[in-house]
ZAVEX-871379 format. One record per residue (C-alpha): residue number from 0; residue in one letter; x, y, z. Coordinates in Angstrom, 3 decimals. Example, Ala and Ser with C-alpha at 12.3 -4.5 7.8 and 13.67 -1.06 7.14 Angstrom:
residues 2
<r k="0" r="A" x="12.300" y="-4.500" z="7.800"/>
<r k="1" r="S" x="13.670" y="-1.060" z="7.140"/>
end
This chain:
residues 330
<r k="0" r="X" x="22.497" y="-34.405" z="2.919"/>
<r k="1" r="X" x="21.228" y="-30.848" z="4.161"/>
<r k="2" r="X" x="23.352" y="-29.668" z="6.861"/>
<r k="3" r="X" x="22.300" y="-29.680" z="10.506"/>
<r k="4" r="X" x="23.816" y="-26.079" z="12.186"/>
<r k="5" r="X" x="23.079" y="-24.652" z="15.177"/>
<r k="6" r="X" x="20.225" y="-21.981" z="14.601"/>
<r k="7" r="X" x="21.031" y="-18.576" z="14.272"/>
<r k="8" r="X" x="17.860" y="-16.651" z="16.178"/>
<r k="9" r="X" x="17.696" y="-15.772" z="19.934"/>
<r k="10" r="X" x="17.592" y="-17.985" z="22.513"/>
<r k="11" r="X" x="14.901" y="-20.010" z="23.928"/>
<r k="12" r="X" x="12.485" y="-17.935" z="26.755"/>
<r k="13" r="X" x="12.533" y="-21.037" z="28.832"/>
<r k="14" r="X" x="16.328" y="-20.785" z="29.518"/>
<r k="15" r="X" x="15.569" y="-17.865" z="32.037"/>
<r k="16" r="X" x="13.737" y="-20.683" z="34.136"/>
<r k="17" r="X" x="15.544" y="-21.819" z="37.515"/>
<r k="18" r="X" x="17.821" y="-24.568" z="36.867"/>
<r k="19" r="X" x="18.284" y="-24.441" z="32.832"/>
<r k="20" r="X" x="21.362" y="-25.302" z="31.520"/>
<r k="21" r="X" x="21.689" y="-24.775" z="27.773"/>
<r k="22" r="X" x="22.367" y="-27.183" z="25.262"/>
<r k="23" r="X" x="25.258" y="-27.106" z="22.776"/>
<r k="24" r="X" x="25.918" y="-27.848" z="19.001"/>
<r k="25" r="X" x="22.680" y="-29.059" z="17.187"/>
<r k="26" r="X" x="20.435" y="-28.396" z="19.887"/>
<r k="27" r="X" x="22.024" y="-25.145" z="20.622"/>
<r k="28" r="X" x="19.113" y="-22.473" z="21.611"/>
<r k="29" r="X" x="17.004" y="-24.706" z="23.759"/>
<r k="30" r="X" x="17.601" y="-26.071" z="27.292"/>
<r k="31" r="X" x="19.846" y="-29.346" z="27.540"/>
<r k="32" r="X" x="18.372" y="-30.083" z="31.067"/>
<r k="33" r="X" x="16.664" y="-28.230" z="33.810"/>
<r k="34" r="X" x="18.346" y="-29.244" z="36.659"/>
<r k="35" r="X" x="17.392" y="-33.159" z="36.963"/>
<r k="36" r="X" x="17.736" y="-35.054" z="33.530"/>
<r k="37" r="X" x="16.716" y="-38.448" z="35.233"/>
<r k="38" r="X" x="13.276" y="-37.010" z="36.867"/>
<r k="39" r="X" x="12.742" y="-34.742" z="33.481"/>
<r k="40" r="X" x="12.495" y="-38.531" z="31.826"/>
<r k="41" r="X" x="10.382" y="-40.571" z="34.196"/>
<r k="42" r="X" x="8.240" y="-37.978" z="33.858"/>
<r k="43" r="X" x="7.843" y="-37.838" z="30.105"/>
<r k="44" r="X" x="7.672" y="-41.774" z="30.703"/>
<r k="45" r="X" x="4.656" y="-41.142" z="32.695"/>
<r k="46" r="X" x="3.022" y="-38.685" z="30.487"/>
<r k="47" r="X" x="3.714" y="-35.156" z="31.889"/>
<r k="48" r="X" x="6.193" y="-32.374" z="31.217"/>
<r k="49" r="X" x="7.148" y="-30.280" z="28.206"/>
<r k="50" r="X" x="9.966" y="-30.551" z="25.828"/>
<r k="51" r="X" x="10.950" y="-27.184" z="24.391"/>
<r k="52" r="X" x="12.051" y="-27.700" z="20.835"/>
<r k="53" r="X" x="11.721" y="-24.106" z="19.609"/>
<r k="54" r="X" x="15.113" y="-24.445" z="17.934"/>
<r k="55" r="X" x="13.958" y="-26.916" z="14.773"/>
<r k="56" r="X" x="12.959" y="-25.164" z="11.490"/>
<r k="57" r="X" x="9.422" y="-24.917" z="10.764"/>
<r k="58" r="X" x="8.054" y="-25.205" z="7.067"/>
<r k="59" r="X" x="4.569" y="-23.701" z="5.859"/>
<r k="60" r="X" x="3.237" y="-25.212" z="2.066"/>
<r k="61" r="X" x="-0.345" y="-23.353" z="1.465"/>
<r k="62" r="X" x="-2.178" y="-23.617" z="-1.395"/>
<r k="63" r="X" x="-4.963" y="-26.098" z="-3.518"/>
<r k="64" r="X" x="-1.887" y="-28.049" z="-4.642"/>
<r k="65" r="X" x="0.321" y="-28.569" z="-1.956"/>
<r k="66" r="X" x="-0.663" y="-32.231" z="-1.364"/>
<r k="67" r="X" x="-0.334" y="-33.357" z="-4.609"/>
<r k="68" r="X" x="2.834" y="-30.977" z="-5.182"/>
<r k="69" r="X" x="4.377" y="-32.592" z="-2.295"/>
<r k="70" r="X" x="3.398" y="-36.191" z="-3.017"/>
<r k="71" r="X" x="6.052" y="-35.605" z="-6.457"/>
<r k="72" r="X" x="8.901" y="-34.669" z="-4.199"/>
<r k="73" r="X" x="9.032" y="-36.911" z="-1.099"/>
<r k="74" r="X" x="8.938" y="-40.514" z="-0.055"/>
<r k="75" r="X" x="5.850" y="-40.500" z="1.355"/>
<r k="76" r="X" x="2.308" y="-41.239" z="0.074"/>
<r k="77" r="X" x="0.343" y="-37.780" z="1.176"/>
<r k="78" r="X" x="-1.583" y="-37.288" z="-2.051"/>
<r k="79" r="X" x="-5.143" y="-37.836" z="0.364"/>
<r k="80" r="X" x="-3.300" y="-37.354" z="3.547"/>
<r k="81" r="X" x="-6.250" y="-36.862" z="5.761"/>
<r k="82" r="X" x="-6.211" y="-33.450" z="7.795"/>
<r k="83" r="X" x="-4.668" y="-34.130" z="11.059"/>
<r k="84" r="X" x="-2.817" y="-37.445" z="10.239"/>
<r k="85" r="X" x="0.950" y="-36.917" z="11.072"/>
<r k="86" r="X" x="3.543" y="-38.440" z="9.153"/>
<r k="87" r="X" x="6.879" y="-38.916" z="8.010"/>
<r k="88" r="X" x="8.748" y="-37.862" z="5.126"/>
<r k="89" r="X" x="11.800" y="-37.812" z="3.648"/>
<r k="90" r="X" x="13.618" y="-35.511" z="0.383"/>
<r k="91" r="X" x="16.674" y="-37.703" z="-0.938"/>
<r k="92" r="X" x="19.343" y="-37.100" z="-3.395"/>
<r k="93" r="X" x="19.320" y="-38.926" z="-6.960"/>
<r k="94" r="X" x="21.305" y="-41.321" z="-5.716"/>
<r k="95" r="X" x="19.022" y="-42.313" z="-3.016"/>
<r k="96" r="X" x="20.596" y="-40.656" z="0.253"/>
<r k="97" r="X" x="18.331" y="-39.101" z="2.724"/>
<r k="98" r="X" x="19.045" y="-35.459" z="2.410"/>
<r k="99" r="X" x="15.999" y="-33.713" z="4.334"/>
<r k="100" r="X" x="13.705" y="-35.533" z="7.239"/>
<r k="101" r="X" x="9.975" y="-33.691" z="7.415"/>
<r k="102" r="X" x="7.606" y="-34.564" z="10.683"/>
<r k="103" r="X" x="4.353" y="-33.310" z="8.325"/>
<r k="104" r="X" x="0.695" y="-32.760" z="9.272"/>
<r k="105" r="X" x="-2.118" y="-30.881" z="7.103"/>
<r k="106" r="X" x="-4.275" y="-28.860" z="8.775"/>
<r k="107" r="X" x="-6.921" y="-28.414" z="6.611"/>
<r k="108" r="X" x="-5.085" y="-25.376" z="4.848"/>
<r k="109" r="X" x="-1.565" y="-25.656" z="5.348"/>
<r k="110" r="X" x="0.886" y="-28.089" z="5.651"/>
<r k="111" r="X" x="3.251" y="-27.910" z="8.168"/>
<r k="112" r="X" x="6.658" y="-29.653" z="9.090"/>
<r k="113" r="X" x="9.256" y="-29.208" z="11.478"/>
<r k="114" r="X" x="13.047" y="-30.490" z="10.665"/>
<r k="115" r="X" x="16.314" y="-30.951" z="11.897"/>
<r k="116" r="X" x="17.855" y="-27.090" z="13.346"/>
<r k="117" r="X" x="19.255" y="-24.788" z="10.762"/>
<r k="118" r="X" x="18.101" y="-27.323" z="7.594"/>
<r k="119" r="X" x="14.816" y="-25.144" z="6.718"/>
<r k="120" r="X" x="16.806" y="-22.539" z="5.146"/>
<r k="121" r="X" x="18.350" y="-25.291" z="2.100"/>
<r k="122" r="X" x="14.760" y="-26.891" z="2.284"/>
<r k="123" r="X" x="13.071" y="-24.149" z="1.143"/>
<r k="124" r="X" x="15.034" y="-23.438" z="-1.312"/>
<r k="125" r="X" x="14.723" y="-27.095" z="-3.003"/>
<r k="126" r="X" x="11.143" y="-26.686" z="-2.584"/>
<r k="127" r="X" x="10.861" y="-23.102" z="-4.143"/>
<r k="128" r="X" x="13.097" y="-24.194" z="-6.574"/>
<r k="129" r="X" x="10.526" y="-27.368" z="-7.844"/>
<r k="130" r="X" x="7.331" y="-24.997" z="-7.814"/>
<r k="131" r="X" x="6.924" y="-24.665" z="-11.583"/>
<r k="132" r="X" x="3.547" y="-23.604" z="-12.291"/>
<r k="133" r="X" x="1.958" y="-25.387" z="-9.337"/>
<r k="134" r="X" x="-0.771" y="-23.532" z="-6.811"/>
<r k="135" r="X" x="1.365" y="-23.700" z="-3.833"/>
<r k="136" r="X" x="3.080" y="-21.384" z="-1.457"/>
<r k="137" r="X" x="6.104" y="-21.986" z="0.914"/>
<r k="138" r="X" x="7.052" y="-20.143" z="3.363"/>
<r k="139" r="X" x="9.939" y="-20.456" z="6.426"/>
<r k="140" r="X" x="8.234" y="-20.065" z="9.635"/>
<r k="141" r="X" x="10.529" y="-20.755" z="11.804"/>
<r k="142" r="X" x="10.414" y="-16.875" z="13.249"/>
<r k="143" r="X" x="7.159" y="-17.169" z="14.097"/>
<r k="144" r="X" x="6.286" y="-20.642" z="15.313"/>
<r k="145" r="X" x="7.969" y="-22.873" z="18.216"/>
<r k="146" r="X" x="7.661" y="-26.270" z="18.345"/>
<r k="147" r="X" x="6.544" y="-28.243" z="21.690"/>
<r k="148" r="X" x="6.774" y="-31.398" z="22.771"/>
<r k="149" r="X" x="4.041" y="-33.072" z="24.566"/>
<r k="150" r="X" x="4.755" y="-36.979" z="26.111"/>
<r k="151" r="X" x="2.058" y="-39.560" z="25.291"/>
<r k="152" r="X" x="-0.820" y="-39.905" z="28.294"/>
<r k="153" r="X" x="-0.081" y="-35.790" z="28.426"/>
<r k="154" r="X" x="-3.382" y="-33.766" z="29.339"/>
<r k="155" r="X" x="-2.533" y="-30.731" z="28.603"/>
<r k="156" r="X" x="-4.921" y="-28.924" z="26.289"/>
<r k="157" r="X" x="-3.831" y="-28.137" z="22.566"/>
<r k="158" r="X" x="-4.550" y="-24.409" z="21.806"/>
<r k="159" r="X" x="-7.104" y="-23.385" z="19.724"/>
<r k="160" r="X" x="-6.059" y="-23.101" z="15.919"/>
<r k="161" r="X" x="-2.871" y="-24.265" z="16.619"/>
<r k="162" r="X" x="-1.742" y="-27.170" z="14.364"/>
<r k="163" r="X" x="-0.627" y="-30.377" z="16.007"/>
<r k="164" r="X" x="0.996" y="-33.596" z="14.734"/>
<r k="165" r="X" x="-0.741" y="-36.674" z="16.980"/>
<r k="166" r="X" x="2.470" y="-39.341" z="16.677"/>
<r k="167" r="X" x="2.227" y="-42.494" z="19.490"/>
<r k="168" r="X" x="5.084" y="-40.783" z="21.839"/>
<r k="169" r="X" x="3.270" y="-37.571" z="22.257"/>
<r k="170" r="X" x="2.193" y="-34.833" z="20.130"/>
<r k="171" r="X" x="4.276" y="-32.160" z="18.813"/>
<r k="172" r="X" x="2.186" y="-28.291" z="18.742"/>
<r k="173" r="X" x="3.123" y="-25.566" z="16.617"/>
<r k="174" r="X" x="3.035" y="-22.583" z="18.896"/>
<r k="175" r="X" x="2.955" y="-19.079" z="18.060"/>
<r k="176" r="X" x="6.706" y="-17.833" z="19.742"/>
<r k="177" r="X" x="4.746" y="-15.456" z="21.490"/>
<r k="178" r="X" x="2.485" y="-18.334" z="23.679"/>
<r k="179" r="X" x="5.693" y="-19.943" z="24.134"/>
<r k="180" r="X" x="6.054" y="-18.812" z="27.663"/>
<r k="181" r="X" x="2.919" y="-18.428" z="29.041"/>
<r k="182" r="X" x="1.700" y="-22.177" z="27.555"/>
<r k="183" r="X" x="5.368" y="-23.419" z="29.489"/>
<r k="184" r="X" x="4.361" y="-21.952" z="32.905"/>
<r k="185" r="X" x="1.159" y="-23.791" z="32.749"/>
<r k="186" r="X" x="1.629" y="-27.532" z="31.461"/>
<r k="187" r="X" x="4.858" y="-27.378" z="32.807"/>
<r k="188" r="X" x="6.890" y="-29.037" z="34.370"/>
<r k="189" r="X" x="9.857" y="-28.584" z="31.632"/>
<r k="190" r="X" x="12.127" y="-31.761" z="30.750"/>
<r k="191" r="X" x="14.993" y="-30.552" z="28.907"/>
<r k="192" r="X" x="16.449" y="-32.105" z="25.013"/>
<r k="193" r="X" x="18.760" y="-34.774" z="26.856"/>
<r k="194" r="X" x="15.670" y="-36.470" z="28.538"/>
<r k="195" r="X" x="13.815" y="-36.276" z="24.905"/>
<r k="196" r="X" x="17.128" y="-37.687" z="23.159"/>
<r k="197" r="X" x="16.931" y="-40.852" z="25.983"/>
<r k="198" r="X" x="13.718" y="-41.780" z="25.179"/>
<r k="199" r="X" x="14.262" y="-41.366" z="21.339"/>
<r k="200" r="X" x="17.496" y="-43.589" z="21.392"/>
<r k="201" r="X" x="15.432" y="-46.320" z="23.743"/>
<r k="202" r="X" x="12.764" y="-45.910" z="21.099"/>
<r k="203" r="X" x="15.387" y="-46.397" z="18.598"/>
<r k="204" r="X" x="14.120" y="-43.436" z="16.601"/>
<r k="205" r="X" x="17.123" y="-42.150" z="13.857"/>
<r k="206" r="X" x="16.941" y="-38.684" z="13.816"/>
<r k="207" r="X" x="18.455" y="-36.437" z="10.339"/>
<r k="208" r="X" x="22.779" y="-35.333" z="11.331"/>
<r k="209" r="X" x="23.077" y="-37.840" z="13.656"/>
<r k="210" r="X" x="21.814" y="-41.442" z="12.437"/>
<r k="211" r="X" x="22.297" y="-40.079" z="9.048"/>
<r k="212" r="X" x="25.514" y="-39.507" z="6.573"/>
<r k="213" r="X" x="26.016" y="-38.226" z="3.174"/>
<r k="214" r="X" x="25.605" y="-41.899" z="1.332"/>
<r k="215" r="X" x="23.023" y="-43.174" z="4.508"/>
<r k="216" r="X" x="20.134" y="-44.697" z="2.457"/>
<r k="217" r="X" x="16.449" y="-45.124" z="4.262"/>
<r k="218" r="X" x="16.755" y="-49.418" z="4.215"/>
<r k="219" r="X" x="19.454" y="-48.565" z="6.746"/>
<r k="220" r="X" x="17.640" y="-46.709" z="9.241"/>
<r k="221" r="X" x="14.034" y="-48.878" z="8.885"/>
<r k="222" r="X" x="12.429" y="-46.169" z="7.463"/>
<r k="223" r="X" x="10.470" y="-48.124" z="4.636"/>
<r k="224" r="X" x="6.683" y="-48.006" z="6.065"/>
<r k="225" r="X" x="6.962" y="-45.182" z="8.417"/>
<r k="226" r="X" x="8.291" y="-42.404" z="6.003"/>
<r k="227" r="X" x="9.098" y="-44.059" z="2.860"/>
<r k="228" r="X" x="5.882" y="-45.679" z="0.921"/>
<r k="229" r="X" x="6.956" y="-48.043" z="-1.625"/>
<r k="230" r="X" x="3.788" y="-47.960" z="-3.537"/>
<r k="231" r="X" x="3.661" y="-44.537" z="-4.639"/>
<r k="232" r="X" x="4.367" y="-43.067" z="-8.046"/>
<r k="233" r="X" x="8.032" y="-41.445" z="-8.702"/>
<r k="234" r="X" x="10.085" y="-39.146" z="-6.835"/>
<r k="235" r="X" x="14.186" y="-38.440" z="-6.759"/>
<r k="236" r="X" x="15.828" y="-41.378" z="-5.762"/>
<r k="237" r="X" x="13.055" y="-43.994" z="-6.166"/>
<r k="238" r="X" x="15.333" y="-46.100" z="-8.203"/>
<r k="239" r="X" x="17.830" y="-46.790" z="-5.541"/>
<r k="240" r="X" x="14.942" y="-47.570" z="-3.031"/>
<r k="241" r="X" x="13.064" y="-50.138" z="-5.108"/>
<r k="242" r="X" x="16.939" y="-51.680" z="-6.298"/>
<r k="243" r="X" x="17.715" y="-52.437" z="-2.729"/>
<r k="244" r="X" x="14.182" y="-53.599" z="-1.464"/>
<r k="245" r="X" x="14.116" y="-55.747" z="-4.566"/>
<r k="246" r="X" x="17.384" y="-57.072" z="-5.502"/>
<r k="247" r="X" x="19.447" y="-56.912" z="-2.603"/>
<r k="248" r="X" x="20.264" y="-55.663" z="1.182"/>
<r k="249" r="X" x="21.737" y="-52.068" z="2.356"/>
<r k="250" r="X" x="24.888" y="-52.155" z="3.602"/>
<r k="251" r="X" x="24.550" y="-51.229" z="7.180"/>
<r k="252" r="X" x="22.184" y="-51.584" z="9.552"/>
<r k="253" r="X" x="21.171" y="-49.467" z="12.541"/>
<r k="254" r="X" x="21.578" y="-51.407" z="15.919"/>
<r k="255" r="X" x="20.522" y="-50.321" z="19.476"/>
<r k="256" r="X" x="23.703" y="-50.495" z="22.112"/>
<r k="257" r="X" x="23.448" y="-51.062" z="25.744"/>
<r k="258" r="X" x="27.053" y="-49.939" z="27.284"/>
<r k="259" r="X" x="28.827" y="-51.801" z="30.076"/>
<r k="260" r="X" x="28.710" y="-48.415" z="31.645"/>
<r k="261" r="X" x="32.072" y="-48.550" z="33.158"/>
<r k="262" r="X" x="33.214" y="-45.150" z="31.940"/>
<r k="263" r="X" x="32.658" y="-41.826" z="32.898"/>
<r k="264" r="X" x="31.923" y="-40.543" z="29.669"/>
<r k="265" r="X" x="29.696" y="-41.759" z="27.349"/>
<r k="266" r="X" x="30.882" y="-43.080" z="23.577"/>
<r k="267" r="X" x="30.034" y="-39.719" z="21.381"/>
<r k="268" r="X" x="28.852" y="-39.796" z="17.620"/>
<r k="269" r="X" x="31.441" y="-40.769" z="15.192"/>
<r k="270" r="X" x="33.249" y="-43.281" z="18.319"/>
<r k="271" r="X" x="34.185" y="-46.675" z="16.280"/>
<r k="272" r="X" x="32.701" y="-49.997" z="16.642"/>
<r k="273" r="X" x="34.751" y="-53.068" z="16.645"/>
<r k="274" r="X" x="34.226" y="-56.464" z="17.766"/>
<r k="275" r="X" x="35.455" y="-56.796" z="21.310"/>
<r k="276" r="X" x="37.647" y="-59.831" z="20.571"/>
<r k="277" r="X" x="39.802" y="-57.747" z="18.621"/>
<r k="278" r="X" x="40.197" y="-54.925" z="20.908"/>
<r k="279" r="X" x="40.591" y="-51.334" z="20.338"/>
<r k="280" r="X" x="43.632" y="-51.934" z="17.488"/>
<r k="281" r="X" x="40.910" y="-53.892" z="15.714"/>
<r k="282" r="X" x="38.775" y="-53.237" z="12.309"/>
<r k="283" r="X" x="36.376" y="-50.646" z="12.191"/>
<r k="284" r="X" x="32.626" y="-52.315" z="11.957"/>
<r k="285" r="X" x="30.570" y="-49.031" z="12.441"/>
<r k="286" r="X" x="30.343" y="-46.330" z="14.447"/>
<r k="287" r="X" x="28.020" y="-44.733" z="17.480"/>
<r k="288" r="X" x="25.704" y="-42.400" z="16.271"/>
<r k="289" r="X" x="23.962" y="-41.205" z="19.135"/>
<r k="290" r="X" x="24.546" y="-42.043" z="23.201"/>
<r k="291" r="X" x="22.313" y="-41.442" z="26.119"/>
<r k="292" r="X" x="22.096" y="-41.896" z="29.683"/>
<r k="293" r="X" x="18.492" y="-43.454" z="30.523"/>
<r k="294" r="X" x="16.805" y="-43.087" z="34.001"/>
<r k="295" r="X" x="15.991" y="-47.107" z="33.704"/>
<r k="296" r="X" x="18.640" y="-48.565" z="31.240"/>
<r k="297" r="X" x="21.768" y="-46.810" z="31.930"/>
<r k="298" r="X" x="23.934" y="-45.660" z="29.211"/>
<r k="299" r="X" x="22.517" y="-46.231" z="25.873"/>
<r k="300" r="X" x="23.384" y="-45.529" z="22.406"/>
<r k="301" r="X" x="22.415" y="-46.082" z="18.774"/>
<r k="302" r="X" x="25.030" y="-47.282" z="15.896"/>
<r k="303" r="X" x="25.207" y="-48.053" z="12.330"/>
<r k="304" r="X" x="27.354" y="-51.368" z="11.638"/>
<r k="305" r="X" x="28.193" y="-53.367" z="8.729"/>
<r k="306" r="X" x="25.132" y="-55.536" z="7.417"/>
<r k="307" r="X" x="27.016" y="-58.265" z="8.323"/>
<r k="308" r="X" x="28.094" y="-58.140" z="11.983"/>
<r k="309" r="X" x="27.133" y="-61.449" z="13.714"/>
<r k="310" r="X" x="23.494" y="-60.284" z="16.160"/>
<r k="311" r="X" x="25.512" y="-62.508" z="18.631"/>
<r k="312" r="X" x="28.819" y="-60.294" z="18.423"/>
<r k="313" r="X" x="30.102" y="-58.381" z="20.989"/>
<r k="314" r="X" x="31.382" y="-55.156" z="20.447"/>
<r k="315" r="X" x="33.367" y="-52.189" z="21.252"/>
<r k="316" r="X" x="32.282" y="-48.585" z="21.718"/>
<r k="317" r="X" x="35.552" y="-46.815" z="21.666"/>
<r k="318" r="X" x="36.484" y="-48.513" z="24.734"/>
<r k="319" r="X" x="33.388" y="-49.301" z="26.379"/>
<r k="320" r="X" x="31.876" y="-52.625" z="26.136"/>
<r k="321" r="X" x="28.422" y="-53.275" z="24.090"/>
<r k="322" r="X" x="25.960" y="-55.621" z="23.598"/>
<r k="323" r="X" x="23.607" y="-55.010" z="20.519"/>
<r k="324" r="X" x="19.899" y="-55.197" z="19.755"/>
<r k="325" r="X" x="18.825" y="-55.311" z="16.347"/>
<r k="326" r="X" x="16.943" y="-52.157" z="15.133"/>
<r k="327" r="X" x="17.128" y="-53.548" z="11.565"/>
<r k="328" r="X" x="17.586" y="-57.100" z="10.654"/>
<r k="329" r="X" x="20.754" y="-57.981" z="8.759"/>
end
């Protein structure tokens, strides 16, 4: 799996704002809140605000090929991908691990994806490394572009010539660094990454470092539809895709946690699961991947478990008590 860093280019603009607190780790570079993370989500909710994610890589393929080129490498179909249609795609390993996550969309002339922070660098060099003799450029524009994050229901206006990915919790613009500013102090106001990370773990949305390990395999995560099309010709890793869908069930399963909320702190990634019966001395059935605090829900978080942990079980979080949703069905 590529490895998520923090990025190594200057800070976000929109951290001079009044009330910005910077984020740290992954999602250093970028606000983590801007003063209010509980109105920041209620309003992406309701369809307003701005989510500054100028710290994730951006990826430029040009060229009369690049469809086609790309269609060989990932796990989605986007052969004919209309221009504008966003999707999802992922790179895995021969062995069927998700290495690299792409949010794609074509514009016509280019296609562009955004990925996890400080990944771009060992994606681009996979994909220069596969060109061969094909008619397609690719280029790191992470210097030059910012991504923003627009809520669904949002009215502000998308730029002229500025490529956008239309996805049904919002749209994500690729900005020009310089407009970065100026397009903030208009279609403000500004919701920081911890308001955009509640609504992703209510959503139950994995996300590449976080839901993901070296051996996690896209069955796992309920990726097969929305990034990984199982009708499409060969790419790395196929085999292990079409084994598991065919023959047999992954391993783990992604479940959605809602947490007693009796602690102070919240259960971080890597915090074991066990069944509560068996209290904190007992076995290990998983562990939190990501944890939130939601405006509506409370304390939140995401986990991968063993395939077969009972629906009905309840569970530890460390030492918080939680009760589990199904994301993917044992």
């Amino acid at each position: 799996m590529a490895t998520v860093k923090s990025p190594k280019r200057p800070l976000s603009p929109l951290l001079s704002r009044p009330g910005a607190v910077p984020a740290e780790g992954v999602d250093e570079g970028v606000a983590a809140h801007y003063g209010d993370i509980f109105r920041e989500q209620s309003a992406l909710a309701d369809g307003s605000g701005l989510v500054d994610l100028s710290h994730r890589g951006v990826v430029a393929v040009t060229g009369s090929d690049r469809l086609s080129w790309l269609h060989l490498l990932v796990t989605q179909h986007v052969s004919d991908l209309p221009v504008g249609q966003a999707t999802e795609a992922l790179i895995l390993t021969a062995n069927g691990h998700i290495e690299h996550a792409l949010s794609l969309v074509d514009d016509g002339e280019t296609v562009w994806a955004h990925v996890e922070p400080g990944t771009q660098d060992e994606l681009v060099a996979y994909l220069e490394s596969m060109k061969f003799f094909y008619r397609v450029e690719v280029a790191d524009r992470t210097d030059d572009f910012a991504v923003v994050h627009l809520p669904a229901g949002s009215i502000a206006p998308v730029p002229e010539g500025v490529a956008v990915r239309e996805v049904p919790y919002g749209r994500d613009l690729f900005l020009p660094r310089a407009e970065l500013e100026p397009y903030a102090e208009q279609h403000g106001p500004l919701a920081g990454i911890l308001a955009y990370e509640a609504l992703r773990v209510e959503a139950h949305r994995p996300r590449l470092g976080f839901e993901t390990d070296h051996r996690t395999i896209p069955h796992e995560l309920g990726l097969i539809g929305s990034a990984v099309h199982l009708q499409k010709g060969c790419y790395r890793g196929q085999e292990t895709v079409a084994r598991v869908q065919n023959l047999g069930k992954p391993p783990r399963r992604l479940v959605f946690l809602h947490l007693d909320g009796s602690e102070v702190h919240l259960p971080g990634p890597g915090t074991p699961i066990r069944l509560a019966a068996d209290g904190e001395e007992g076995r290990q059935l998983g562990f939190v991947t990501s944890s939130a605090r939601h405006y509506e829900l409370g304390p939140i978080a995401l986990a991968l478990v063993k395939r077969n942990v009972p629906l009905d079980a309840e569970l530890l979080a460390g030492t918080t008590a939680a009760a589990q949703e199904p994301v993917v069905e044992p």
